[in-house]
C-alpha positions in Angstrom: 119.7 102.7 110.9 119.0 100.9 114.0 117.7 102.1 117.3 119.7 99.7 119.3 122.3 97.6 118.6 123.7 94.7 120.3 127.5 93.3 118.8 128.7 90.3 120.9 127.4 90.7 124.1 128.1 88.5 126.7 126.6 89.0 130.3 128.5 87.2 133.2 127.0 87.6 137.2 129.4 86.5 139.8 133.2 84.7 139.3 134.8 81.2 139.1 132.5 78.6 140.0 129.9 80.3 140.8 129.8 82.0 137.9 126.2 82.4 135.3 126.2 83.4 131.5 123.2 85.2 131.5 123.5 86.4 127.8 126.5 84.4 126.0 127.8 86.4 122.6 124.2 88.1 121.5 124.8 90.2 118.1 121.3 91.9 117.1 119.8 95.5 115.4 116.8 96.8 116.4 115.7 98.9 113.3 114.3 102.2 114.0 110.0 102.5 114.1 109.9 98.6 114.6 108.2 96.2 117.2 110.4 93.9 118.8 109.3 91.1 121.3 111.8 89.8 123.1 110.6 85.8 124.2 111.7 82.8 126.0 111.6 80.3 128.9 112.2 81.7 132.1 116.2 82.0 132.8 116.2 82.4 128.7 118.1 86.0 129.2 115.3 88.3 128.2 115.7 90.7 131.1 119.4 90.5 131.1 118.8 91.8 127.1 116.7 94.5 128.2 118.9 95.7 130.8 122.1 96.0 128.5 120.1 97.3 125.7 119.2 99.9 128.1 122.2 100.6 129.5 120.9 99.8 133.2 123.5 97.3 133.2 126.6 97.2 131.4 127.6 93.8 129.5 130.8 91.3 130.2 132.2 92.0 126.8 130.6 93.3 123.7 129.1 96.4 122.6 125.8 98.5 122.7 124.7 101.4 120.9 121.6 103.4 120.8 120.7 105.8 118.2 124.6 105.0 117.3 126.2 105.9 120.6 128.0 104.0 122.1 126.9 102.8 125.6 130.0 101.5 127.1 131.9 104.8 126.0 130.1 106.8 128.1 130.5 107.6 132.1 128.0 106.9 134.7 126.4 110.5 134.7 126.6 110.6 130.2 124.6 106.9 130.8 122.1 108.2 133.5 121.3 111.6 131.2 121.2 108.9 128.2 118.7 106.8 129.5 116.5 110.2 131.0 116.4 111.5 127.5 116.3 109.4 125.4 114.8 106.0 126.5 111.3 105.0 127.4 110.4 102.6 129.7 107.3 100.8 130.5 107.3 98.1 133.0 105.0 95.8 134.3 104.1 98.0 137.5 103.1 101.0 136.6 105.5 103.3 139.0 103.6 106.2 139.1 103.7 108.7 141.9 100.8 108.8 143.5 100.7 112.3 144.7 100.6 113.4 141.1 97.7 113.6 138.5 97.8 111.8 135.4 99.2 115.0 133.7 101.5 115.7 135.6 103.1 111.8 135.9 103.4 112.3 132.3 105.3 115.4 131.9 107.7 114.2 134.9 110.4 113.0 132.7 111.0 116.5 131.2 110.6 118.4 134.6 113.2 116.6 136.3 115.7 117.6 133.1 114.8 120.8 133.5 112.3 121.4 131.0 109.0 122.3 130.4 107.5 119.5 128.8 106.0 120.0 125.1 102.4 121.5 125.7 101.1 120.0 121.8 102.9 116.8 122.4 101.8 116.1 125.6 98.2 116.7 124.5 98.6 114.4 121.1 99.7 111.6 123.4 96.6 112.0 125.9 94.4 112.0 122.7 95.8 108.8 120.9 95.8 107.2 124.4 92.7 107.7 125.0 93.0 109.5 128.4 91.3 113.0 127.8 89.1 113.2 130.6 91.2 111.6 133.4 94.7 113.1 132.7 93.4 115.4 136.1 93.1 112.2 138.4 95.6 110.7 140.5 96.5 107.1 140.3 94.3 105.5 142.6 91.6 106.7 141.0 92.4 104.9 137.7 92.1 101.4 136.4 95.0 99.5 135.9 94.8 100.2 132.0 94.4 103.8 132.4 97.7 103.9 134.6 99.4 101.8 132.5 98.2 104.3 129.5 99.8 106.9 131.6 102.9 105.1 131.7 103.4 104.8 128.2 102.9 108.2 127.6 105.6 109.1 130.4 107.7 106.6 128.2 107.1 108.6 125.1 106.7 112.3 126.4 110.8 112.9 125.8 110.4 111.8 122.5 112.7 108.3 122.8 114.6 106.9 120.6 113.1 103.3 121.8 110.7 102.4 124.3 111.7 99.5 126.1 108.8 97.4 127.6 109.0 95.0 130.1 106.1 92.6 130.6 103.7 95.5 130.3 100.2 93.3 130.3 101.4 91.4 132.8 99.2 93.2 136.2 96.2 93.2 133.7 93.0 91.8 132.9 92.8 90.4 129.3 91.0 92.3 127.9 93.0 95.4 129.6 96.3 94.1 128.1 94.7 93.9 124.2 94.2 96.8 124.5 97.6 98.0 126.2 99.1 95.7 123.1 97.6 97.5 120.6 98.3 101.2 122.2 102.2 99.6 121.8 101.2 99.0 118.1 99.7 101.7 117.2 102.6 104.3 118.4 104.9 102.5 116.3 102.5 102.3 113.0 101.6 105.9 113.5 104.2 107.9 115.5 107.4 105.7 114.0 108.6 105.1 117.8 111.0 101.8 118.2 109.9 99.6 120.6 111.3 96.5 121.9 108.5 94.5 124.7 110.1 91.5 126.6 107.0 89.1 127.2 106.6 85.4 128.0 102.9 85.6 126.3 102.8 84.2 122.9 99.8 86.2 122.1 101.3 89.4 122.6 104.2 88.7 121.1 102.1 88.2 117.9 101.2 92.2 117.8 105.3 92.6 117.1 106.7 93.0 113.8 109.6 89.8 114.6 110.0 87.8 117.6 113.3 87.4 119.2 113.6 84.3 121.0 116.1 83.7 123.6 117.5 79.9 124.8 120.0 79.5 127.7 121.5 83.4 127.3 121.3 83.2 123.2 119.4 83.5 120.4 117.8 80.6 118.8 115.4 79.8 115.6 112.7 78.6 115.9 110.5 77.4 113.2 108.0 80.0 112.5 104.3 80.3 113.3 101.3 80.0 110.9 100.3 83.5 110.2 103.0 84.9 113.1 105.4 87.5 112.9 108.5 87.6 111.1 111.0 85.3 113.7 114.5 86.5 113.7 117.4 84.4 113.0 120.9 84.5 115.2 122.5 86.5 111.5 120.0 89.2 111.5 
């Protein structure tokens, strides 16, 4: 079954002559515990993907589904509840809020459902991230890959049904963002979470299990890498 699911989509801003096909009739499945990255020139339509996929904007025509609901059947609050509970998302800034510890950024998502967030859960994700130790500091007293560790586990703390990851390397050093790469791998190889990364970076697109490459708002096919990931084609 997929995570996501993308049938037709077409993404139009603005009207008659001003008018831009962001995303122009997109049909894709994002299988469940998979690495996506989502690549392409700039103006390709990657963030316009992400943004449907998410259900932070809603397409021109077409349909989206996560976990087999369908997005454009819901209302504004159904969509907003959706996205709290059962998306994850990482972005390139780190958004946390800075009056917070580390701890308690991550079990935000939860608290502001309602709930108390899941006390053994919590702790496995500080362990596999490697933040025991820190999870009592604020922000600004943590490196730029500890926060963006932070933020993956606020991503994953409601127990998604895909993470959605926008640039997430892209404020930090290289050797930072290896290792940020391979957090992203690892959660999918060991936890089975689905998660789809929109990058520019060849390099970490090459920790994804396919590569989704975007061309003037579609998908195209390119010829594929020595030794890379699988590339999708427009069919699959």
């Amino acid at each position: 079954m997929n995570a996501v699911r993308l049938d037709h989509v077409t993404k139009v801003y603005g009207t008659g002559a001003s008018a831009v096909t962001a995303l122009e009739d997109v049909s894709h499945g994002f299988a469940r515990g998979s690495f996506t990255a989502v690549t392409g020139p700039s103006g390709s339509g990657k963030s316009t993907l992400l943004q449907c996929a998410a259900g932070l904007v809603r397409p021109t025509s077409g349909a989206v589904s996560v976990g087999g609901d369908d997005l454009g059947a819901l209302g504004e609050h159904e969509l907003t509840t959706l996205r709290r509970e059962r998306i994850g998302f990482v972005f390139q800034t780190y958004n946390l809020l800075p009056a917070l510890t580390a701890r308690e950024n991550i079990e935000l998502p939860p608290r502001l459902a309602g709930r108390a967030a899941e006390r053994g859960w919590v702790a496995e994700l500080i362990g596999r991230t490697g933040l025991a130790g820190h999870v009592d500091r604020r922000p600004h007293e943590l490196s730029g890959g500890q926060q963006q560790r932070v933020a993956i586990c606020r991503a994953l703390v409601s127990r998604p049904d895909v993470v959605f990851a926008d640039e997430p390397t892209g404020n930090l050093d290289s050797r930072s963002g290896r290792e940020i790469l391979a957090l992203l791998r690892l959660v999918v190889d060991t936890l089975g979470q689905t998660v789809i990364m929109v990058t520019h970076d060849a390099q970490a697109a090459s920790h994804a299990d396919r590569v989704l490459v975007l061309g003037d708002g579609r998908v195209v096919e390119p010829a594929p890498r020595q030794g890379s990931p699988g590339v999708t084609s427009p069919a699959s």
